[in-house]
N, C-alpha and C positions, 0 to 999 in steps of 0.2 A: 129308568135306565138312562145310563150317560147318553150325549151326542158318539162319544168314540166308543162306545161297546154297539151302539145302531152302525156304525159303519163301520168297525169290525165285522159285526154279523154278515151285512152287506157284502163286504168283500169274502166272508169264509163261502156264503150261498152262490157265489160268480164261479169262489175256486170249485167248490163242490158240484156245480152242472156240468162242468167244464168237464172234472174225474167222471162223471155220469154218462156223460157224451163218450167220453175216450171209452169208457167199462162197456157199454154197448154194444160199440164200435169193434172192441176187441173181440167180443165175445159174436157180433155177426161173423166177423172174419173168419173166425175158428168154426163157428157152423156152416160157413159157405165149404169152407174144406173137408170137416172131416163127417159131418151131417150130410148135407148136399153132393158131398163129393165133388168141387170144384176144382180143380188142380188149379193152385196160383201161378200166374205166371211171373217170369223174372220183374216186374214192375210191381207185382202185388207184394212179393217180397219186400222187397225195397221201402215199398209203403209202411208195410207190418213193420219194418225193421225201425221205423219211427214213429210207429203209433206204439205198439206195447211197452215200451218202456214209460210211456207216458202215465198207465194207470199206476203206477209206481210212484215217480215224480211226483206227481199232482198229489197221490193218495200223503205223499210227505212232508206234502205244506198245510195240510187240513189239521194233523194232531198235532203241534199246536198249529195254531194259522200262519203262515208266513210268508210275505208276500212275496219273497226273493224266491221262490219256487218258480215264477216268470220269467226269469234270466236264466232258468236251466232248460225249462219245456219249450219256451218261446221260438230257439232256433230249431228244435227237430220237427214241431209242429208248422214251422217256414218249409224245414226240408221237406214232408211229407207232402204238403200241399202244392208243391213244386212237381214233385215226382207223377202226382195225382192229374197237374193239369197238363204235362207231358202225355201221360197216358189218357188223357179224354183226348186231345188231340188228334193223337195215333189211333185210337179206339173208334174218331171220328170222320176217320180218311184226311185230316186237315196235311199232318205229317204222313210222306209218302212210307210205303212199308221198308224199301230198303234201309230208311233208318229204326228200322226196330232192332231191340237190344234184343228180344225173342225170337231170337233165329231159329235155337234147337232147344225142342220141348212144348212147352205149351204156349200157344200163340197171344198175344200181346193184344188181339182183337176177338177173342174167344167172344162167343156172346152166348152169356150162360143166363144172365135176369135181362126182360128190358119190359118194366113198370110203365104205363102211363104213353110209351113211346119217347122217353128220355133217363129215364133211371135203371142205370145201369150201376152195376159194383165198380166201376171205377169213378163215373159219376156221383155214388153215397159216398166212398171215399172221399173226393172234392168235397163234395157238401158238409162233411163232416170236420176235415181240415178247415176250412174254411170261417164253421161255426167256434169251432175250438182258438183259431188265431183271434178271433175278434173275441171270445172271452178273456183270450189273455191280454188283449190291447186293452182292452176296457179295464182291467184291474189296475195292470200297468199303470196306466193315466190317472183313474181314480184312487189309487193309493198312494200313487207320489207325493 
């Protein structure tokens, strides 16, 4: 096998955990609500509204590989992790409540999982933003 078919592999196996992480991800989200019965609040929206397109995205640079699928996921996977450490913030009394976007409906510090005494659904959220950006920094870099 060539050097450039090892590091195509390389990079389809980055893109592909990367879809795996988001496929997950999505699929917690959806059993936190309609399994579990969590009602998302206006933040988890928001979140969602930048992770589910992603298993799409990503799933469209796998058949064939291509690496420019980074320049389309790269900024909603910035937004979502933005959104995410907003809401750990709030979720962590850092940010005071009167700035919550979750005035009416379900509250923006609901605490529905806490894992370990730090894992919380907004916190997997981060963590999974998180994992997902540095998959795509890492492609990004290594396939330029």
């Amino acid at each position: 096998m060539s050097q450039t078919n090892q590091l195509s592999d390389k990079y389809w196996i980055i893109l592909f955990s990367a879809w795996i992480l988001v496929s997950v991800s999505t699929l917690g989200s959806i059993f936190f609500s309609h399994v579990m019965e969590f009602a998302p609040c206006v933040l988890c929206w928001y979140q969602r509204i930048c992770l589910f397109p992603l298993v799409i995205i990503l799933a469209t640079g796998l058949f064939p590989f291509d690496k420019r699928v980074v320049r389309y996921s790269l900024p909603l996977a910035i937004a979502g992790w933005i959104i995410a450490f907003y809401h750990n913030l709030l979720y962590s009394g850092i940010i005071p409540q009167d700035l919550q976007p979750c005035s009416k409906g379900v509250s923006c510090t609901e605490k529905y999982i806490d894992l370990f005494g730090f894992l919380t659904i907004p916190m997997l959220s981060l963590i999974s933003f998180s994992i997902i950006i540095t998959l795509l920094i890492f492609l990004k870099r290594r396939s330029s």
